[in-house]
TIRO-226829 format. One record per residue (C-alpha): residue number from 1; x, y, z; residue in three letters. Coordinates in steps of 0.5 Angstrom, whole numbers, plus 500, padded with zeros to 3 digits. Example, Ala and Ser with C-alpha at 12.3 -4.5 7.8 and 13.67 -1.06 7.14 Angstrom:
residues 2
REC  1  525  491  516  Ala
REC  2  527  498  514  Ser
***
This chain:
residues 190
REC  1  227  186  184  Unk
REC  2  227  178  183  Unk
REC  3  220  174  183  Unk
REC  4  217  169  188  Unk
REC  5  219  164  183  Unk
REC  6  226  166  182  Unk
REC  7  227  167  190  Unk
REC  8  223  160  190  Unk
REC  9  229  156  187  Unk
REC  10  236  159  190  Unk
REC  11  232  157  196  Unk
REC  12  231  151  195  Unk
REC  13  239  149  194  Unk
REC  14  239  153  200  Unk
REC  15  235  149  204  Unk
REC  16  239  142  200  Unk
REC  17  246  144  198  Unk
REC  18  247  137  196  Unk
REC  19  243  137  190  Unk
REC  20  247  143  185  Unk
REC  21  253  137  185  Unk
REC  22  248  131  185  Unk
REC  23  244  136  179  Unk
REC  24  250  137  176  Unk
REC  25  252  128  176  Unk
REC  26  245  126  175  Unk
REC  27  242  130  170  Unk
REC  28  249  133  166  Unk
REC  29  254  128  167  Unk
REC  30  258  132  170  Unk
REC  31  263  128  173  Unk
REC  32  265  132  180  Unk
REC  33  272  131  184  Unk
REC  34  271  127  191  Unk
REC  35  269  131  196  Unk
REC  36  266  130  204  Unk
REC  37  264  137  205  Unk
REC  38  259  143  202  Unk
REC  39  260  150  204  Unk
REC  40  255  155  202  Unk
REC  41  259  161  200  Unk
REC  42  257  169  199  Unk
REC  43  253  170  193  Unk
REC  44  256  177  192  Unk
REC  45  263  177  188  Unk
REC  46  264  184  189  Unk
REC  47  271  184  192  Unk
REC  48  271  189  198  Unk
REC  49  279  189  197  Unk
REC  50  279  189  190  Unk
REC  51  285  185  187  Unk
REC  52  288  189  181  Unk
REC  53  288  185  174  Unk
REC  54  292  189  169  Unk
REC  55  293  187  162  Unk
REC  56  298  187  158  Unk
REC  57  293  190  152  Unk
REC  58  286  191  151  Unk
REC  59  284  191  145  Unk
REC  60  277  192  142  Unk
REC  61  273  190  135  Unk
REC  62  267  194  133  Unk
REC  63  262  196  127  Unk
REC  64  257  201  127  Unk
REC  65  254  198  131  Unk
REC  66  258  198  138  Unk
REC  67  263  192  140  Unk
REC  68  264  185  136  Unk
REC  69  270  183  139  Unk
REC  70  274  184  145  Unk
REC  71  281  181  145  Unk
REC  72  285  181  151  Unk
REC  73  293  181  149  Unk
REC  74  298  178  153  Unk
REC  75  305  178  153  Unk
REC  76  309  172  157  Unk
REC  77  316  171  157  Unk
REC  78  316  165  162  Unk
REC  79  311  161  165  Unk
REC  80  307  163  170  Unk
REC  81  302  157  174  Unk
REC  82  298  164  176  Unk
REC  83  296  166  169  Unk
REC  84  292  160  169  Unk
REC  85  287  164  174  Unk
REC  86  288  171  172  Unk
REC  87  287  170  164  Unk
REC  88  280  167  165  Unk
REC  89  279  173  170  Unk
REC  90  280  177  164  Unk
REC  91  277  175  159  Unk
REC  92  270  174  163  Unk
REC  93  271  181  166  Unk
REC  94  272  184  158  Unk
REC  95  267  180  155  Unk
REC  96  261  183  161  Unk
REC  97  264  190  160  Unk
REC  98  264  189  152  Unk
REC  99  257  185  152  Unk
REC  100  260  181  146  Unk
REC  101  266  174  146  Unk
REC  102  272  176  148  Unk
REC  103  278  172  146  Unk
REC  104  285  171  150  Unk
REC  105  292  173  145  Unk
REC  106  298  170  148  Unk
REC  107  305  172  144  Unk
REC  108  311  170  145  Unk
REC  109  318  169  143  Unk
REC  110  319  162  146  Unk
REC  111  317  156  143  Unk
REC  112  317  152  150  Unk
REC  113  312  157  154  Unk
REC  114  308  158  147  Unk
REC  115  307  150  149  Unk
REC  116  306  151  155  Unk
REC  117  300  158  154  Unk
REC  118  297  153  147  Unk
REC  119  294  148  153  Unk
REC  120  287  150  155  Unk
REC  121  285  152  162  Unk
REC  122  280  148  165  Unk
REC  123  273  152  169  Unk
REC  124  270  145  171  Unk
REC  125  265  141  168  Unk
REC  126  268  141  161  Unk
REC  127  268  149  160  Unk
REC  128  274  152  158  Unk
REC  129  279  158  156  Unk
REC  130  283  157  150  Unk
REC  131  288  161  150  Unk
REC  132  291  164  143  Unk
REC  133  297  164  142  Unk
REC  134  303  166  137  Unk
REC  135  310  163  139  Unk
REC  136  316  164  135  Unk
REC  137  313  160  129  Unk
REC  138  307  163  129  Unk
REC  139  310  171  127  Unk
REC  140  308  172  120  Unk
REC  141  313  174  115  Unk
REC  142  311  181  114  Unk
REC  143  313  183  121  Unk
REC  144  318  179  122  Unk
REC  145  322  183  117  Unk
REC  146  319  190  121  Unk
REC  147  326  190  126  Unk
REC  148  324  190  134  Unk
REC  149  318  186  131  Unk
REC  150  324  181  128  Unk
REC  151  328  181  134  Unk
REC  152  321  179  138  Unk
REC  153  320  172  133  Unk
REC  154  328  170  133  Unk
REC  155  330  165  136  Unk
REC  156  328  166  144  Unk
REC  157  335  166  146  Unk
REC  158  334  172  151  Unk
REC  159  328  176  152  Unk
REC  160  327  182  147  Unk
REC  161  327  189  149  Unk
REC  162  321  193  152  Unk
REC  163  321  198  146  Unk
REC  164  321  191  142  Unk
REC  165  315  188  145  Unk
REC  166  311  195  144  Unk
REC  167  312  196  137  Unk
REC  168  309  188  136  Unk
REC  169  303  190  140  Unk
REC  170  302  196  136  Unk
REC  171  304  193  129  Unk
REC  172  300  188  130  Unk
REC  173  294  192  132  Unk
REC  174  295  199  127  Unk
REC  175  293  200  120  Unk
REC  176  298  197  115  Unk
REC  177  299  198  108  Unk
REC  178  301  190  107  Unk
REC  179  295  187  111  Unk
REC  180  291  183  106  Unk
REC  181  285  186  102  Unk
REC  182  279  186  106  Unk
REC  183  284  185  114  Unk
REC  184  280  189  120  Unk
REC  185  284  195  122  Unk
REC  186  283  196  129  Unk
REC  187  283  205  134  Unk
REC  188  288  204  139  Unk
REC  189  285  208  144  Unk
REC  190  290  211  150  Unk
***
């Protein structure tokens, strides 16, 4: 149950809604957008109609301990102006779910969406996601030489097979013989 102090302070941005953006300018620096109205919204962001997000993967690093990193990967093959919302979602969900980081993996065999997904995606106030991205350039040589991963870093011209597409996330994830001395090895759990 929250305490008398800590209801104290939602209230008073309640009773003066003005002072959370004129904190954020006098206090952070924080340059906000124009705006003429404020409108308190629902605190609850539990969706009564929940909106499905799907990965492509989910992958997660862990010690004895329990989870060190979450990675979400994803495969884009064109660019699409929604994932700039849906990504974020997906690393915040993975990052409260694991209570560790979480990073977003972006692979793709077309350097003119590798260029597109590099940019970072803005939350407001200078906070960010930064996607990480492997493009065609970026495949290293090892799985290149690994035939539906190869098919996957060449030259882009038409998008590769489903089956290619699987057998990079996988190759990517799974123990190998050829991976450095020393490489994190990940489970792939189904």
């Amino acid at each position: 149950m929250p305490s008398l102090s800590h209801e104290a302070l939602p209230l008073l941005f309640r009773n003066c809604p003005e002072l959370a953006p004129q904190l954020m300018r006098e206090s952070l620096g924080v340059k906000l957008p124009e705006y003429s109205v404020i409108h308190e919204q629902s605190t609850d962001f539990t969706e009564a109609l929940p909106t499905e997000y799907r990965a492509d993967l989910v992958v997660q690093l862990a010690d004895d301990r329990g989870p060190v990193m979450g990675l979400v990967v994803e495969v884009q093959l064109r660019r699409d102006p929604q994932k700039r919302y849906t990504w974020p979602v997906y690393v915040t969900n993975l990052r409260a779910r694991l209570q560790c980081d979480a990073l977003l993996l972006v692979v793709t065999p077309f350097e003119h969406v590798a260029a597109w997904c590099r940019e970072r995606i803005s939350l407001g106030g200078g906070s960010f996601v930064q996607p990480w991205v492997v493009g065609p350039e970026a495949v290293p040589r090892r799985l290149v030489s690994n035939a539906p991963v190869g098919s996957l870093a060449a030259a882009g011209h038409s998008p590769p097979s489903p089956h290619a597409r699987k057998c990079f996330s996988i190759s990517s994830v799974r123990g190998r013989d050829d991976w450095p001395t020393g490489a994190a090895r990940s489970s792939v759990r189904v």
